[in-house]
N, C-alpha and C positions, 0 to 999 in steps of 0.2 A: 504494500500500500504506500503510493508516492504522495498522495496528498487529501488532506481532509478540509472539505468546508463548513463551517458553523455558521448558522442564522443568528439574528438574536433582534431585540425590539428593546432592551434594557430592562427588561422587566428582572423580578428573581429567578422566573423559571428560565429567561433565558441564557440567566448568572448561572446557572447549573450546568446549563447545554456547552458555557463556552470553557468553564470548567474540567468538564468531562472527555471533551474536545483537544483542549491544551494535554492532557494527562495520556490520552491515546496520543497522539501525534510527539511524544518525548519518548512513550514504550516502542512506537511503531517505528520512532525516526524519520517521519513524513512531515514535510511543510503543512501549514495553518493558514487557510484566508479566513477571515472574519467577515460576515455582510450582513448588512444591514439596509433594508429597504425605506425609502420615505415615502409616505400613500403620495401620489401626485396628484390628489384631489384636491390637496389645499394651494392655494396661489402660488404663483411661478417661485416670488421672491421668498416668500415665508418659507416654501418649501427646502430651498439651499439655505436659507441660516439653520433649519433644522439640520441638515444634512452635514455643515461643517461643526454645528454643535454633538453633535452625533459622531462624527471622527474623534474631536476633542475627547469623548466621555470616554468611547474606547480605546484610544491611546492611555486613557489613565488608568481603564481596566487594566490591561496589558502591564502594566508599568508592576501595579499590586505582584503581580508573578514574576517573581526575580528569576531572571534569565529565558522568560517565554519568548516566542519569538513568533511574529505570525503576521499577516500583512492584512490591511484594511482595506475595506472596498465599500463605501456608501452611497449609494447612488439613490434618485429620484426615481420611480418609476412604478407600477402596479406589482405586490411584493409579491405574488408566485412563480408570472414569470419574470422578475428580477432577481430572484434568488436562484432557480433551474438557470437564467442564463448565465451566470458568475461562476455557478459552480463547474457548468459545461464549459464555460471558455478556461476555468484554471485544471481541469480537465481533472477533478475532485474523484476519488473514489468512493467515498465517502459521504452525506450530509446529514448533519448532526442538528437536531430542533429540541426547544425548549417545548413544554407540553403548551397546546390551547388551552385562551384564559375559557370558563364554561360560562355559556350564555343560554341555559338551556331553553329556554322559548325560540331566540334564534337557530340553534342548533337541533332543534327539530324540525324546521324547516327546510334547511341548506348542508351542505358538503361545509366541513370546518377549512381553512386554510392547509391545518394538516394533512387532511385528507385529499385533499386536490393536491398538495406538494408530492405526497406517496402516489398518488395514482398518474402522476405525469413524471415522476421522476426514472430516471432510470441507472441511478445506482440506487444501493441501499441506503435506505433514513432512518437514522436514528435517531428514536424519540427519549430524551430523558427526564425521567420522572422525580428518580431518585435524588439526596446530597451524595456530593463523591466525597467517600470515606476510603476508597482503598481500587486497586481493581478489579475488573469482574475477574472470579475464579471460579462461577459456577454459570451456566448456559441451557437454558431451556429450551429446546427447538421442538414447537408443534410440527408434527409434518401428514400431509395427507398421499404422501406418496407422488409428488407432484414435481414438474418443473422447478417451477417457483418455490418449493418447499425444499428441491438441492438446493437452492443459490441461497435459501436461510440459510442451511447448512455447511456449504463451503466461506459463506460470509462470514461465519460469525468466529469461523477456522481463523481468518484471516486475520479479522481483526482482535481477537484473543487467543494469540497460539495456543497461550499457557494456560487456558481456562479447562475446565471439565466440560464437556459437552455430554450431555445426554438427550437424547431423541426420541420422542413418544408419537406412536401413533392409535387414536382411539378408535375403536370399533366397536361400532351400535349392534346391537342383535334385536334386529324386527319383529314386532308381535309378541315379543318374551314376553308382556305383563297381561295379554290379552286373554279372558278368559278360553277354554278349554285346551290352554299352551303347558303340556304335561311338564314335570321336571325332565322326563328322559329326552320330549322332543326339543327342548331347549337348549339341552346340551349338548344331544346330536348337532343341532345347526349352530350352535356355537363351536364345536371342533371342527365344523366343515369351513367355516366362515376364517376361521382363526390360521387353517391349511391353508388356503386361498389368502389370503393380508398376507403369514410369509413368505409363500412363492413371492406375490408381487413386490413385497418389501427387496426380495432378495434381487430379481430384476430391477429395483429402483436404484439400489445400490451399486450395482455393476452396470447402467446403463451409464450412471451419473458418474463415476468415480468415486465415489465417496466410502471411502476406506477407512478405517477403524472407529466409525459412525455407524451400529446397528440400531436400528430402533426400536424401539417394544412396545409390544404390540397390545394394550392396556382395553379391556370390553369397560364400556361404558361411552357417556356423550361428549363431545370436544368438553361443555364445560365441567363434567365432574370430573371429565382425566386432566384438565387442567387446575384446575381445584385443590384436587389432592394432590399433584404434581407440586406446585406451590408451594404447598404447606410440607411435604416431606420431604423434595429435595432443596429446596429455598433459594433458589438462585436469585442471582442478582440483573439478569439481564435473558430475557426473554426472545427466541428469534421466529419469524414466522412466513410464509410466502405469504407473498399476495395476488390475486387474481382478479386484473380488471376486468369490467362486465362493460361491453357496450348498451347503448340506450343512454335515457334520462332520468334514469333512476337516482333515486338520493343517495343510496350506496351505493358506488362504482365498484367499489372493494368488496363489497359482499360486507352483510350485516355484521356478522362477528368480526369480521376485520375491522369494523368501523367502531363496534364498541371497543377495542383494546385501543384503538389510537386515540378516540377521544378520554380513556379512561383506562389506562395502562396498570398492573397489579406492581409492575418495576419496570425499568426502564427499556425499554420497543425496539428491537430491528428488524423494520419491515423489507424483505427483498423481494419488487415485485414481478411476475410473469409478465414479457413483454409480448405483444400482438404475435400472433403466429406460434404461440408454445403452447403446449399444453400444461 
């Protein structure tokens, strides 16, 4: 990883994002852009004193981390894509975001900032939620067996060599709670279903590359195998694909994708499927 970009708006959460940002790019040895967008809603002139006030603030950020080093870029413009262009022109592996502020009346209505940033981006974003206390050395990866669920998983290789990665995937078993669903015929189709998940697991893995990353293969729903996943293994950093949906849908991402980004349990790397992958 040659270079990581961080968003920020100065808030706290985005004091975390650039935080976390500086601490990965020192471990990983990768240059640092910082950017920051100014809405260009507001008048031409207002807008540039904001913009060179906004350099000023974080030159002083920077300054607090003795010996960071990382280059500025504040520019005028609509911050989605102004942020994907900055990152694509410093040709960023990485973007690293502070979480949305919640607005929930608007946010039931619209795609959050975040969520349009993941769903047009095309490297991986990281969302941090957490304070950085230390580095991740623990790593969750949901995975559905999917494109997009390697590039979680080689992503999150990359950017935490050192971390534990562990990979789960959950498998629902249909009609199990329905009446006249005996124990025996439950179990039958649970060990048929369970055959079937690791064949296909074992093909994901050797289609994909992805070598000393087995996944387990856990019965229950994405949320109660992440649930418990949570709470037993505890990781500090969460990786998941994502899959964009064509249409006009409010989730581009798919629902569950869109609850963890706007409300992450720790801190989000989302790696999305790009058009044409499955």
């Amino acid at each position: 990883m040659k270079r990581i970009a961080v968003a920020t708006d100065l808030s706290v959460r985005s004091d975390r994002a650039i935080e976390r940002a500086l601490a990965l790019a020192h471990d990983l040895n990768a240059e640092l852009t910082v950017i920051s967008i100014v809405d260009d809603s507001m008048p031409a002139d207002l807008a540039e004193t904001v913009a060179a006030s906004t350099r000023d603030k974080l030159r002083k950020v920077l300054d607090q981390h003795k010996g960071a080093s990382a280059d500025i870029d504040v520019r005028v413009g609509d911050i989605v894509p102004g942020i994907l262009g900055i990152a694509a022109e410093t040709d960023a592996d990485l973007l690293v975001l502070g979480l949305h502020r919640r607005r929930d009346f608007m946010d039931a209505l619209r795609q959050t900032t975040m969520e349009r940033i993941v769903a047009l981006s095309r490297i991986p974003v990281l969302l941090v939620q957490g304070a950085v206390t230390g580095p991740y050395e623990k790593v969750l990866v949901a995975v559905t067996l999917s494109r997009a669920c390697a590039s979680a998983v080689s992503s999150a290789g990359r950017i935490v060599p050192g971390a534990e990665i562990r990979a789960v995937h959950a498998l629902h078993i249909p009609y199990a709670g329905l009446t006249g669903a005996t124990p025996a015929s439950t179990a039958a189709m649970e060990k048929a279903m369970r055959r079937e998940a690791g064949e296909l697991a074992e093909a994901w893995q050797r289609d994909f590359g992805l070598t000393g990353v087995e996944p387990e293969i856990i019965t229950g729903s994405v949320h109660q195998v992440l649930d418990a996943e949570l709470k037993s293994f505890a990781p500090q950093l969460l990786s998941i694909g994502a899959h964009t949906r064509s249409g006009l849908g409010l989730h581009r991402l798919g629902a569950f994708t869109a609850e963890l980004i706007r409300q992450p349990p720790v801190d989000l790397l989302v790696a999305r499927a790009l058009t044409g992958q499955r």
